[in-house]
N, C-alpha and C positions, 0 to 999 in steps of 0.2 A: 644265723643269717638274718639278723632281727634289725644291725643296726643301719639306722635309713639316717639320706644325706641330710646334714652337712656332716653329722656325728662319722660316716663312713671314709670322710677324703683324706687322703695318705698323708699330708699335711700337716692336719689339727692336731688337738692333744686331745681325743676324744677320751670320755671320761663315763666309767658304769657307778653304779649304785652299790655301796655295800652295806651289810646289816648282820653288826659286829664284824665276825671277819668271814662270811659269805656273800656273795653275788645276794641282790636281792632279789626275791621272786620277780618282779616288775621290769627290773633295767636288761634291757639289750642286750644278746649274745652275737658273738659272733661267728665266725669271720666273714670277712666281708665276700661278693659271689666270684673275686678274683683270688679267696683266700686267704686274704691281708689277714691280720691279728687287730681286731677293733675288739673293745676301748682298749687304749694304751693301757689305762692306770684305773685302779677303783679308788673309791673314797666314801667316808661316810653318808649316806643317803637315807635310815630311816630313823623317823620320831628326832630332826635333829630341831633343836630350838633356835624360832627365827622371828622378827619383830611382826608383829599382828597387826593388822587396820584396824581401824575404829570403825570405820565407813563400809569397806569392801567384805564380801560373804562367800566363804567357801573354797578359800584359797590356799587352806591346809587342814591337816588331818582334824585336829582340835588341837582347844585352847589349852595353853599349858598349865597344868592347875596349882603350881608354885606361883604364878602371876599374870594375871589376866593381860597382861600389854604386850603377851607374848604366844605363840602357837608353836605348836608339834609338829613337824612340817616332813611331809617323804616325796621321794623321791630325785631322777638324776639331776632335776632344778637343782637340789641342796648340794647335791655332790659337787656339780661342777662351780659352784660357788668358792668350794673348799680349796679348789686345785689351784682355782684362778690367783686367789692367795698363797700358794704357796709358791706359784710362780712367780711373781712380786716379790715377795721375800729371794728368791733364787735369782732373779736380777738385781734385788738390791746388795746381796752379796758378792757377786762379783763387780759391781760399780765402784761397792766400798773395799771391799777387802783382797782383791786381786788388779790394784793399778790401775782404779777405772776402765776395766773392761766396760763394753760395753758388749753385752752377749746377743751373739743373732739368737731368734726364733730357736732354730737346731739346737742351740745350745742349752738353751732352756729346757728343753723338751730332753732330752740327753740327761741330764740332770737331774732330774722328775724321775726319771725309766730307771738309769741309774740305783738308784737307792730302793727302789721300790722292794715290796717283801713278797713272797710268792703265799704264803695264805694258806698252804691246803690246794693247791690251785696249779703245782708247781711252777718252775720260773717263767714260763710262756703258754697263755692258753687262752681259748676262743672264750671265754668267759671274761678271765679278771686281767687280760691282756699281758703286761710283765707285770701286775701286783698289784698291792696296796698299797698306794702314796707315803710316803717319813722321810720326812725333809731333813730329819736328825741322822737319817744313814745316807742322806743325798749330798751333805756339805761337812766338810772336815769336820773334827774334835782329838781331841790329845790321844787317841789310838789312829787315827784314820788322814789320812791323806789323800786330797785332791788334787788333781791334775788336769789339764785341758788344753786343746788345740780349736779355735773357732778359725778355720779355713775359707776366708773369705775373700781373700788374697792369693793362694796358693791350692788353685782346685787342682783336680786329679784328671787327664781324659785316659781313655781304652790304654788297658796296657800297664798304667804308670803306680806305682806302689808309695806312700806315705810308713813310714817306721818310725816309730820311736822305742830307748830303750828304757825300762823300769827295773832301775837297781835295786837292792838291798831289801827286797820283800821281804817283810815278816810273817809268820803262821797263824799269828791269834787273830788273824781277817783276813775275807777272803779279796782275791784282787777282782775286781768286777769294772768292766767297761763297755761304754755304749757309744753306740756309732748311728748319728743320725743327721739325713741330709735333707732338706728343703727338695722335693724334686720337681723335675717339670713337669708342664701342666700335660696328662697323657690325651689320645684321641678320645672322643665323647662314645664312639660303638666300640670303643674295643675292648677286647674282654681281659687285657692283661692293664692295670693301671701305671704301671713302675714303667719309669722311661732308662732313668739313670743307673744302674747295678753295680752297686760298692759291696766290698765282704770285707768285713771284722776278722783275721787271725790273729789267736794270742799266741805267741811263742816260747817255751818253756827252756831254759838253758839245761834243765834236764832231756828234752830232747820230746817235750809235750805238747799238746798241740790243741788247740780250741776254738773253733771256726764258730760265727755268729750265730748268735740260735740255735745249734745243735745242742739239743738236753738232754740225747737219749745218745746210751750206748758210751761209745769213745768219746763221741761228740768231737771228731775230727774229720769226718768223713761226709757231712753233709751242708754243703754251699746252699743260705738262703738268695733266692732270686726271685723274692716274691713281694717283702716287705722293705721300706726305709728308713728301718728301725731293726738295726740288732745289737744283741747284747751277749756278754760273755761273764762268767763265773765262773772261775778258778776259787770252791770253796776250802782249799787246805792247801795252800800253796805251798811245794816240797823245794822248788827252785830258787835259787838265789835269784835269778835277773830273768824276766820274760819282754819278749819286745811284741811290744804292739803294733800291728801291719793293717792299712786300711789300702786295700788294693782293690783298683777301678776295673770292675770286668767288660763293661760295655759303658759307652759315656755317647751314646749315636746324637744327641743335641751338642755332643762339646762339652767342655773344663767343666767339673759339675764341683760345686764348693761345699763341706761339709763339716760336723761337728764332732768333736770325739772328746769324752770326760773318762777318767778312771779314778779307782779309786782302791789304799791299799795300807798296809801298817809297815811302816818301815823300820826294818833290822837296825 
């Protein structure tokens, strides 16, 4: 319960500190006092090598001593430097290489959470949020398949269910998807922040079943209604075909618009 605003708003792509592949002593834990999961993603933050002043004193750890025009720099300053770029990279990908999309916010961020690697940390946690940033497990390659819905046109209200179906899954990766919406702006005293409540089910044609965020157990049986960010891993997928279902539990502002990526090897 460390990480203070703006780093906290459900919104952002908040971002901790890692040092190698743990949390660093220094950066933020969470969650936040409504029990959101802050920072979404970690990323490198200590002793990372960053351009040095000539003029300015004391703006990083020390000088690097391979090259004086350069400093050893920590902290989540370096981190969120890192992300920021690879969300750039992750819109310029779908600009170039899927039709000129142009990707909302959500989708970006969906993206990012997406691919992340859980660290020691496992897949969701008040520390490294869904993981360690890798843009290399976030965007296709000759095993891996991307997919996506950016719903900016066809939101969801109370009640109404989104499906798609995902053929011919392969086993040598796992099917993994995230489900993340832009939401409204909540009341300033209230103690619950989420307006809008969307759930992630993955459906298994084997007759399996994978609800958003549940890591533990079945992980069928527990509905997040907390966060607007969930995500699903199916790490051995035994199914031919699972369908993904993004279904609107409560939408009390109206049509609420959302982003959904998956990702998987196809048979």
């Amino acid at each position: 319960n460390t990480v203070k605003p703006p780093g906290n708003a459900k919104n952002t792509i908040s971002v901790g500190a890692a040092d190698n592949d743990k949390v660093a002593s220094f950066s933020s834990r969470g969650p936040t006092n409504d029990g959101r999961i802050k920072p979404d993603v970690i990323a490198p933050g200590v002793s990372v090598t960053s351009a040095r002043s000539q003029v300015g004193k004391g703006a990083c750890s020390s000088v690097d001593p391979r090259n004086g025009n350069y400093s050893l720099c920590s902290g989540t300053s370096m981190a969120t430097p890192a992300v920021s770029g690879l969300a750039t990279l992750v819109r310029e990908y779908f600009q170039k290489e899927e039709d000129h999309v142009n990707p909302s916010a959500a989708l970006v961020k969906a993206t990012l959470i997406n691919g992340a690697r859980p660290n020691g940390y496992g897949l969701m946690s008040a520390e490294a949020g869904w993981g360690f940033v890798d843009i290399a497990r976030s965007l296709p390659d000759k095993n891996r398949r991307l997919e996506f819905v950016d719903e900016l046109y066809l939101p969801l209200t109370t009640g109404e269910t989104y499906e798609v179906m995902v053929d011919h899954v392969g086993s040598v990766e796992p099917l993994t998807a995230t489900l993340v919406w832009t939401d409204y702006p909540g009341q300033v005293d209230s103690s619950r922040a989420l307006v809008s409540d969307l759930n992630l089910v993955v459906r298994g044609s084997d007759g399996s079943v994978f609800y958003g965020n549940d890591f533990v157990g079945a992980m069928d049986d527990q509905a997040d209604s907390v966060n607007n960010v969930e995500k699903v891993k199916v790490k051995n997928p035994s199914a031919a075909s699972y369908t993904v279902e993004v279904v609107a539990a409560n939408t009390p502002m109206g049509p609420q618009n959302f982003a959904l990526v998956w990702t998987y090897a196809h048979s």
